[in-house]
C-alpha positions as CSV (number, residue, x, y, z in Angstrom):
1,X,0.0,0.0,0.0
2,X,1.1,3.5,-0.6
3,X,0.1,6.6,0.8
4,X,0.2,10.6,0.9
5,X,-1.6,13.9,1.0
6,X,-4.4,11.6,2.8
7,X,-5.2,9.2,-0.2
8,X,-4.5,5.4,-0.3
9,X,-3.6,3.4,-3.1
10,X,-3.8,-0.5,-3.2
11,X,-2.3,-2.8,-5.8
12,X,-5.7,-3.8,-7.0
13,X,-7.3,-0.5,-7.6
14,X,-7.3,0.9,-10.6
15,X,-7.6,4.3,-12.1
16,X,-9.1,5.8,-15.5
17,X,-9.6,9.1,-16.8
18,X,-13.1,10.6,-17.0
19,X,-14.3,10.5,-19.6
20,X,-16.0,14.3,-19.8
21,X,-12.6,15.5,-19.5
22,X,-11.3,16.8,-22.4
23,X,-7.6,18.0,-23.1
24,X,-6.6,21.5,-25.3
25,X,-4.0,23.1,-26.8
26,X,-3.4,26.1,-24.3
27,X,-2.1,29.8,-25.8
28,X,0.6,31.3,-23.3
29,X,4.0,32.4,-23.9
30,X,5.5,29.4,-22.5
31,X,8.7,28.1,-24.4
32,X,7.1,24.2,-23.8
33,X,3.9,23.7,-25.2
34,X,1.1,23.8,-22.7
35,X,-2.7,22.5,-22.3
36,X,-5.5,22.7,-20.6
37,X,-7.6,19.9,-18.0
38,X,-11.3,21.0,-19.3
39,X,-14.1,19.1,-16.6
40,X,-17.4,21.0,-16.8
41,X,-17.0,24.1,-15.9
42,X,-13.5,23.9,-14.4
43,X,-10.1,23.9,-16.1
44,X,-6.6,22.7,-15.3
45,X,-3.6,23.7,-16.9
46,X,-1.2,21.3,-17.3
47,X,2.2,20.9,-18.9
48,X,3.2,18.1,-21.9
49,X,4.2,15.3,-19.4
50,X,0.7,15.3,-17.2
51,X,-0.8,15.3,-20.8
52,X,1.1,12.3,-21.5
53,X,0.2,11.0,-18.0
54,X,-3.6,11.4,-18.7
55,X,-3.8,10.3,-22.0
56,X,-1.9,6.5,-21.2
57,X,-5.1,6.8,-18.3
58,X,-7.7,6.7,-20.8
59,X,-7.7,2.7,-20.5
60,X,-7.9,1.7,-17.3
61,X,-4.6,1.1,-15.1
62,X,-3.0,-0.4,-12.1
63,X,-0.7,1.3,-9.8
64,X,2.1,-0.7,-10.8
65,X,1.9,0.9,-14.7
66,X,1.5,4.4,-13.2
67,X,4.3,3.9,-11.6
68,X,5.9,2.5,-14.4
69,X,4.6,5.4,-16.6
70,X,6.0,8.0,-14.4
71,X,9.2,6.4,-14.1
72,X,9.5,7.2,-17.8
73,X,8.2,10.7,-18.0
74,X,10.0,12.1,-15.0
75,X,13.5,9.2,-14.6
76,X,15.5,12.3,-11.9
77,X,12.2,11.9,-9.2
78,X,10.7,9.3,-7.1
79,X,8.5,7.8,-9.2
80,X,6.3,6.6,-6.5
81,X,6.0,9.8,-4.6
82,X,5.2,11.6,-8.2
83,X,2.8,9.4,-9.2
84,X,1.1,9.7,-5.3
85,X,1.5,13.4,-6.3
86,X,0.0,13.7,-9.6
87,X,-2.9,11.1,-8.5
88,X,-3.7,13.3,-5.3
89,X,-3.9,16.3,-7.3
90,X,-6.0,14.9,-10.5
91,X,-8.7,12.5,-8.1
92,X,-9.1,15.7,-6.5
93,X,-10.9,17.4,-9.0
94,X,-12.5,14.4,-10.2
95,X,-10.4,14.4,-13.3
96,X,-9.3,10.7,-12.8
97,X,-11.1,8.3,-11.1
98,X,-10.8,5.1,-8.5
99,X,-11.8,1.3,-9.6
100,X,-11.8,-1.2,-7.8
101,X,-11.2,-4.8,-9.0
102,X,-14.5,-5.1,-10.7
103,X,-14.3,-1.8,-12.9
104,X,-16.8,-0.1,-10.6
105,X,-15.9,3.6,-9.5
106,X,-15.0,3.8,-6.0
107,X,-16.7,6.6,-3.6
108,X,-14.3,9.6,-3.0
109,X,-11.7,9.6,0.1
110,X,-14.5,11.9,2.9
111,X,-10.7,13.8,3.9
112,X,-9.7,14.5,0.3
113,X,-12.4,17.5,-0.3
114,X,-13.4,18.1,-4.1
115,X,-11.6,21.0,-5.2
116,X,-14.2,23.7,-6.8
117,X,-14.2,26.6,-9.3
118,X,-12.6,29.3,-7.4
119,X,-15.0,33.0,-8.2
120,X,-13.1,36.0,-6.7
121,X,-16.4,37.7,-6.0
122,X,-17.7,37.6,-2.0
123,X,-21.4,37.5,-3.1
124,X,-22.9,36.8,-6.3
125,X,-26.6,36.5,-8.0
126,X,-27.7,35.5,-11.5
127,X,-29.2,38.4,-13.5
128,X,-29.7,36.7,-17.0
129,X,-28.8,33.1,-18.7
130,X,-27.4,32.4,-21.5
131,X,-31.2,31.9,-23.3
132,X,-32.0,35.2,-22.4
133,X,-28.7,37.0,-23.8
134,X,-28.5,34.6,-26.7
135,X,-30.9,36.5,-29.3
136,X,-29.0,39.7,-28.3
137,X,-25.2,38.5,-28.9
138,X,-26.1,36.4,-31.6
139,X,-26.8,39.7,-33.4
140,X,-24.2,41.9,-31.8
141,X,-21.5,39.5,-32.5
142,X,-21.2,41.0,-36.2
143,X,-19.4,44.2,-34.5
144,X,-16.3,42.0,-33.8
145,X,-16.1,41.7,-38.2
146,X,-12.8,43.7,-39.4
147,X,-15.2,46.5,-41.3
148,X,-17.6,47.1,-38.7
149,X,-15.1,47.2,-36.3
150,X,-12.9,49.7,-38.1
151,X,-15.9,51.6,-38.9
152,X,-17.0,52.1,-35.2
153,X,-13.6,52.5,-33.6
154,X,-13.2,55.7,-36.1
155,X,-16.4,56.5,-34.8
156,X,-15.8,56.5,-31.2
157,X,-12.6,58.5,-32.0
158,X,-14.2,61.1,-33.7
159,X,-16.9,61.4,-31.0
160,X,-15.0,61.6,-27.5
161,X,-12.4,64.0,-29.9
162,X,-15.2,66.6,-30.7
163,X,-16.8,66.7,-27.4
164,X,-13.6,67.0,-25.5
165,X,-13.1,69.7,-27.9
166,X,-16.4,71.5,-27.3
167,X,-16.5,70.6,-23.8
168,X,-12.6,71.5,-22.7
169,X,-11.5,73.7,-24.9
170,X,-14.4,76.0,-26.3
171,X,-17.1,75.4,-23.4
172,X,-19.9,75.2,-25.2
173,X,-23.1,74.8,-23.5
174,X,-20.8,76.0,-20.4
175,X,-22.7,78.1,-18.0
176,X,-20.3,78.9,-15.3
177,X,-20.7,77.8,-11.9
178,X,-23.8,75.6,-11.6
179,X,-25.7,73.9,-8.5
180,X,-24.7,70.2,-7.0
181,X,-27.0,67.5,-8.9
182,X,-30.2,67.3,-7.0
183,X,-31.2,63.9,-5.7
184,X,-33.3,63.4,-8.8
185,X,-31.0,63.7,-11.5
186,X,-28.0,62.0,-9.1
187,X,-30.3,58.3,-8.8
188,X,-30.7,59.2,-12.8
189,X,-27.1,59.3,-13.3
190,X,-26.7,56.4,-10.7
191,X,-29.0,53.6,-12.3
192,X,-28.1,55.1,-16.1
193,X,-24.2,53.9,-15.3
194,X,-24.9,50.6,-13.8
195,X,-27.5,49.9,-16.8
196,X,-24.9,50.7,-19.4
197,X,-22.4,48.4,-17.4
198,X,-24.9,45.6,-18.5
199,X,-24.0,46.4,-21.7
200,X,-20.8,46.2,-21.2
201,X,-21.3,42.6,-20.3
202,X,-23.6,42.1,-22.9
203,X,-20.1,42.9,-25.4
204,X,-18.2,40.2,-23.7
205,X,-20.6,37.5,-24.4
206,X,-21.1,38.9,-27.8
207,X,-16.8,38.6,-28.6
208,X,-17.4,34.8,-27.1
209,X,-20.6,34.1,-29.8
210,X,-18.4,35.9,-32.4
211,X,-15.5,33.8,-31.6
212,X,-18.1,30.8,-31.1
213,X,-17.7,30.1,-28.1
214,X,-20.4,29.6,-25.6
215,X,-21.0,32.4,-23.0
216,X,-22.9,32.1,-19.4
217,X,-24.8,34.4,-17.4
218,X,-24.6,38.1,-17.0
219,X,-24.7,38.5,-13.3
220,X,-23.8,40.9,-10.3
221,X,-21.9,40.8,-7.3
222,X,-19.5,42.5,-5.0
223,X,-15.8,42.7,-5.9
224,X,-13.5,43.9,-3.2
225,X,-15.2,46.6,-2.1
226,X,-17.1,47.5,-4.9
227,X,-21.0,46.2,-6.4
228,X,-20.1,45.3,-10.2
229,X,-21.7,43.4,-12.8
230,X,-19.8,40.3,-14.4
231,X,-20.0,37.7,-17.6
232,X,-19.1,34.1,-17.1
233,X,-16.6,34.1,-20.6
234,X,-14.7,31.2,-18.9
235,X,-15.0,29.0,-22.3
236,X,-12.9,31.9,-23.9
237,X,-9.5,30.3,-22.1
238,X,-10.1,27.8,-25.2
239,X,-9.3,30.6,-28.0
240,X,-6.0,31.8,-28.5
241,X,-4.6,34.7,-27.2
242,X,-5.7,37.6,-29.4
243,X,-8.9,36.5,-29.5
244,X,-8.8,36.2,-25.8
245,X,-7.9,40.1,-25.8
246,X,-10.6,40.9,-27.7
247,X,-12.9,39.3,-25.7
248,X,-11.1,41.0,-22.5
249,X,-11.5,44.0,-24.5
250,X,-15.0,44.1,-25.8
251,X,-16.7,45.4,-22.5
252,X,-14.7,48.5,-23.2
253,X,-15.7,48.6,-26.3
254,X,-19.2,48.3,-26.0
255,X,-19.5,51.1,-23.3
256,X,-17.5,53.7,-25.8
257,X,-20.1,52.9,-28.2
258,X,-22.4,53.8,-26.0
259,X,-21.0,56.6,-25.0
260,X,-20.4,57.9,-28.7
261,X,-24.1,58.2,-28.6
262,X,-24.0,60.1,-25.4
263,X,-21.2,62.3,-27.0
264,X,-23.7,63.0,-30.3
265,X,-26.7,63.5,-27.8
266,X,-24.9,66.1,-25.8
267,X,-23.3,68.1,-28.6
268,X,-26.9,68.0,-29.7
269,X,-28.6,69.5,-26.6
270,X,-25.6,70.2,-24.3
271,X,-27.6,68.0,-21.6
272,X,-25.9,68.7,-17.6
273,X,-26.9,64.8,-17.1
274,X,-25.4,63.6,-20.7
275,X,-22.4,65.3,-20.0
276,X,-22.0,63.5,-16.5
277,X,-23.2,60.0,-17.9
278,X,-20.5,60.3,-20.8
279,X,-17.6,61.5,-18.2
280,X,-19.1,58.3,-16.3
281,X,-18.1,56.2,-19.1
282,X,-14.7,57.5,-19.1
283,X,-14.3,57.0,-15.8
284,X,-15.7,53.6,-15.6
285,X,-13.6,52.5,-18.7
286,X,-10.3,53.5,-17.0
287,X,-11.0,51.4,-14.0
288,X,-11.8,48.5,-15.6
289,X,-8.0,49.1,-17.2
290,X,-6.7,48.6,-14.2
291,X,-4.4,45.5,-14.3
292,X,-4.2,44.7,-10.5
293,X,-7.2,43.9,-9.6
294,X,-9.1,40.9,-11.6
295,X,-10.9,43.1,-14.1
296,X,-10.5,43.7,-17.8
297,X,-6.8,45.1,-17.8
298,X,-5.5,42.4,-16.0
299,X,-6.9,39.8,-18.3
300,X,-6.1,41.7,-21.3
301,X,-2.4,42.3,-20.1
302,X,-2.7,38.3,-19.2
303,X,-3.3,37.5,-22.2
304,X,-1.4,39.9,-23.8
305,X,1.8,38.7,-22.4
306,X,0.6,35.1,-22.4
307,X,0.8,34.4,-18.7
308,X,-2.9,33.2,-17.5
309,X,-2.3,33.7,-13.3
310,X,-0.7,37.3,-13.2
311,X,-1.0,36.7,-9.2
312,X,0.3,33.4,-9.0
313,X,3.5,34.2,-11.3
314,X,3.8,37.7,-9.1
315,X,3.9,35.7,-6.4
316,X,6.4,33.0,-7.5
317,X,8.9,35.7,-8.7
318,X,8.5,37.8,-4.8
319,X,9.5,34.0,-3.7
320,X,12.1,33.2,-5.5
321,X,13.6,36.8,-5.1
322,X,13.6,36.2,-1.0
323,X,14.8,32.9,-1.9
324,X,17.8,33.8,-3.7
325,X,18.6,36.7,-1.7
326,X,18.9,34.4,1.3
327,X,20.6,32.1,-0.4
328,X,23.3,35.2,-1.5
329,X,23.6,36.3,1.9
330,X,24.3,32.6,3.3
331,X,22.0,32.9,5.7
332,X,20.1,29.6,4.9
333,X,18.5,27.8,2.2
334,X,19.5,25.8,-1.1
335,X,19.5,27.8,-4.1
336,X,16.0,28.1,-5.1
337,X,14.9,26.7,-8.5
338,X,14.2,28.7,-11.2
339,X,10.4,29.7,-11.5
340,X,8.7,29.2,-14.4
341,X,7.8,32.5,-15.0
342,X,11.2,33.3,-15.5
343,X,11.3,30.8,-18.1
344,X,9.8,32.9,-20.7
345,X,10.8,35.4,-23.7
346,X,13.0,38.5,-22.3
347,X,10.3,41.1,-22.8
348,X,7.5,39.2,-21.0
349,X,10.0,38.3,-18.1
350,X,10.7,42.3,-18.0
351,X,7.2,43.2,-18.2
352,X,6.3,40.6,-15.1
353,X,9.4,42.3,-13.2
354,X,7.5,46.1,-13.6
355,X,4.1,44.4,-13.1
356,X,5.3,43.2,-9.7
357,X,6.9,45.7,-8.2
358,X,3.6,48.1,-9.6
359,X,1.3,45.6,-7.7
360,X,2.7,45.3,-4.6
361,X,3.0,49.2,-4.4
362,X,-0.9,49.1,-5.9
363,X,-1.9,47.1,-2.7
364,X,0.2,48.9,-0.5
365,X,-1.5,52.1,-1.3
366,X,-4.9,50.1,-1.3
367,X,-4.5,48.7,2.2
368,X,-3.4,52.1,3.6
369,X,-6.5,53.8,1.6
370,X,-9.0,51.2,3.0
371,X,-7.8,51.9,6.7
372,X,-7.5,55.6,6.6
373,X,-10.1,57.0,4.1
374,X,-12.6,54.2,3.4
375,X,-13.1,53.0,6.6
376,X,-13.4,56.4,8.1
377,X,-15.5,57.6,5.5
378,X,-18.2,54.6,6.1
379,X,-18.2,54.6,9.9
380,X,-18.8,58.6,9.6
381,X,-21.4,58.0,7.0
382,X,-23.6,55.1,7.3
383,X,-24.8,56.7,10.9
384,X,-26.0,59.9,9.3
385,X,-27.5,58.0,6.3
386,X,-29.2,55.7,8.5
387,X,-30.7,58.8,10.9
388,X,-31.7,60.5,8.1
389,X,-33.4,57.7,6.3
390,X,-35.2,56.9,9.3
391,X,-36.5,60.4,9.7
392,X,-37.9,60.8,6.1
393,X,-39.8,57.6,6.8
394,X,-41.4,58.8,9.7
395,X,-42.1,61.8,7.8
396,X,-43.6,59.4,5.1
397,X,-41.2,62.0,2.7
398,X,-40.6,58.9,-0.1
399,X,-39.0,61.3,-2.5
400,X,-35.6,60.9,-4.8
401,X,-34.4,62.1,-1.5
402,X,-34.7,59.0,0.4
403,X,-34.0,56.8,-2.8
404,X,-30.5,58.9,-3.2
405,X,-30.1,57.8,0.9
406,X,-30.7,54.4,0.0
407,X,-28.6,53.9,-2.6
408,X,-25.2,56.0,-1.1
409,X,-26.0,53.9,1.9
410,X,-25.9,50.6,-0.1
411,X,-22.7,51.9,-1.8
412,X,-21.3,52.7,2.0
413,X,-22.6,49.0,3.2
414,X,-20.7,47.4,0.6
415,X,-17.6,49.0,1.2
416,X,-17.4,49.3,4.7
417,X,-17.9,45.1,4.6
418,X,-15.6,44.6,1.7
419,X,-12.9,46.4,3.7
420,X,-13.0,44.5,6.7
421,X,-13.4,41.4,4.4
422,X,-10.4,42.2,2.4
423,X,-8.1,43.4,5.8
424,X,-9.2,39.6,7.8
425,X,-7.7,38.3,3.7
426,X,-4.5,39.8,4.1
427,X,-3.9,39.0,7.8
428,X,-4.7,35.5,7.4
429,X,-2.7,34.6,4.1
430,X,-0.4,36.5,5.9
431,X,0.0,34.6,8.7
432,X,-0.5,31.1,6.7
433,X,2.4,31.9,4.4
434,X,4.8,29.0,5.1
435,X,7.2,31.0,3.0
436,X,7.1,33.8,5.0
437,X,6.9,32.7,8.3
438,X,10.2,30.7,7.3
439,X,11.9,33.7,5.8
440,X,11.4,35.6,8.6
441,X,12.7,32.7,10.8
442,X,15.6,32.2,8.9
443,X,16.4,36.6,9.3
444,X,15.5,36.3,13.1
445,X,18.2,33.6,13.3
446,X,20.9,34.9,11.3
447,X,20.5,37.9,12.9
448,X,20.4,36.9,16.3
449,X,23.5,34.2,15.2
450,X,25.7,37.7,14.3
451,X,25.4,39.1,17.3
């Protein structure tokens, strides 16, 4: 019998890919080619030896041939503790099974828990399947064709040109100083934004139907700190790598389209809540650029630079960097192996490097914002809010007063639990970083050795 990672194997069992699992090519910048473990909804990527490892499991084996198998594939390991390895990782997703002697599938080890599909939102609701969207993407997907697409970008450019123009330069419709929005035009502009966010969406899943594709649901949910909308595009990790860019992309897009409407509308009338809901756009779009947090500019820039887990390879490098550095300093530690980020073309490898050290200052501002000004900001303003929401309804004043209270007060709600969900985060990957806890060991040590 061998065992490991709390999974038994006997030298009657047997083990066989499932056979819903289905192996692709995978588009990074990887020197080695690379694939990808698809299982319903979940996806694995794996290198050119674990697809040679699951492919030989397609007929049903016995430990002794895995064994045998690995011993081939990797001949410098253990091939006993690689195979316990490999087997512990894949029958922990479900993407190889257990048989006993008779074929049959064997129940799953109760202290081996399935592994599930990770969704970095805290909370999240369906807004719209797939056979609602469908008869909308299936006819927006033509503005992902070369001409159209051409067509409309010239368009956008043109638009956001002129009314930056008329709005910057020569003021028209400008009328000086003018009064704070009141609380009917503010829900206006509110619920106008979030709608055309839904469009935004609505572009992703078209770039997936023009790419064909399937696309999931449109749905919302809170990110961080923030209430957004979001498209389930995971089927997209099966194009290649442009294509996955313009799908990352085509939220943007969709929103300056809308937009150049806004732009036309406002040059028309020179509307106070047009000009705020085109701004609003703008706005919006450079957000979702942002590449450290998991919106559209980090996927774009993941794909761009063929590197699917920006965080993970971030990660690696900050570890291998402490690593070394230790290692340099002779104050413990072998010399670390090189990651495989670092395995890639020059320019991506550079790009990584900047992306890093930007990140780690991002979240270092982030954490610092969230404890001084956000935090602040909601424990001074969900008690007013609250007072005087109670007071309009006592007054039975149901007005766009109270509706703009409700809403800021949401907004406030949101992020005042997002911060102290994303602080408890920190502490506790923090404190359950083997890595660092050993680093810092191995410092207190050397240190307290030189003295």
């Amino acid at each position: 019998m061998a065992a490991e990672m709390g999974v038994s194997y006997v030298q009657d069992q047997r083990f066989h890919l499932n056979s819903g699992a289905t192996i692709l090519a995978f588009d990074t910048s990887s020197s080695d080619p690379m694939y990808q473990l698809v299982l319903a909804d979940r996806r694995l990527q794996i290198d050119a030896d674990v697809r040679s490892f699951l492919e030989f499991l397609r007929v049903d084996r016995s430990w002794a041939e895995i064994v045998s198998v690995v011993r081939k594939l990797a001949p410098s390991e253990d091939p006993e503790r690689r195979a316990r390895m490999l087997l512990s990782q894949l029958t922990s997703n479900n993407a190889v099974l257990l048989l006993d002697e008779t074929g049959c599938e064997l129940p799953a080890d109760p202290r081996m828990p399935i592994r599930r599909r990770k969704v970095p939102l805290a909370f999240h609701v369906r807004l719209l399947k797939r056979e609602h969207l469908l008869p909308v993407t299936a006819r927006l997907k033509c503005l992902f064709n070369i001409g159209p697409a051409t067509a409309l970008l010239a368009v956008i450019i043109l638009t956001h040109a002129v009314f930056l123009l008329l709005d910057k330069v020569l003021k028209v419709h400008y009328l000086g100083e003018r009064p704070p929005l009141s609380a009917d035009l503010w829900t206006i502009a509110v619920v106008s934004v979030y709608l055309s966010l839904l469009f935004h969406e609505i572009g992703h899943c078209s770039a997936c139907e023009r790419f064909g594709v399937p696309h999931g649901e449109i749905g919302a949910g809170v990110f961080f700190i923030y209430p957004v909308l979001y498209a389930d595009v995971g089927q997209c990790w099966s194009l290649s790598r442009l294509q996955r860019a313009v799908v990352d992309s085509a939220g943007i897009y969709f929103q300056f389209l809308l937009a150049s409407l806004g732009c036309l509308l406002w040059i028309w009338t020179g509307d106070r809540l047009v000009r705020i809901f085109i701004y609003s756009m703008l706005l919006s779009a450079i957000f979702n650029l942002n590449p450290f947090l998991r919106m559209d500019g980090h996927w774009l820039l993941a794909d761009l630079i063929g590197i699917p887990n920006l965080y993970r390879a971030s990660n690696d490098l900050i570890a291998y960097a402490c690593k070394r550095a230790m290692f340099l300093l002779n104050v413990g530690g072998k010399r670390p192996d090189l990651p495989d980020a670092l395995r890639r073309p020059g320019w991506v490898v550079s790009i990584l490097a900047a992306y890093c050290l930007a990140s780690t200052a991002f979240f270092g501002y982030f954490s610092v914002a969230i404890v001084t000004k956000v935090i602040p900001r909601v424990a001074a303003g969900l008690p007013r809010n609250f007072a005087l929401i109670w007071k309009a309804l006592l007054q039975h004043d149901f007005s766009a007063h109270l509706t703009q209270l409700l809403i800021a007060s949401f907004f406030l709600s949101i992020a005042g639990l997002g911060s102290v969900r994303f602080i408890l985060r920190m502490s506790r990957r923090a404190w359950q970083s083997e890595s660092l806890r050993a680093t810092m060991a191995k410092a207190y040590w050397a240190l307290a050795g030189s003295r």
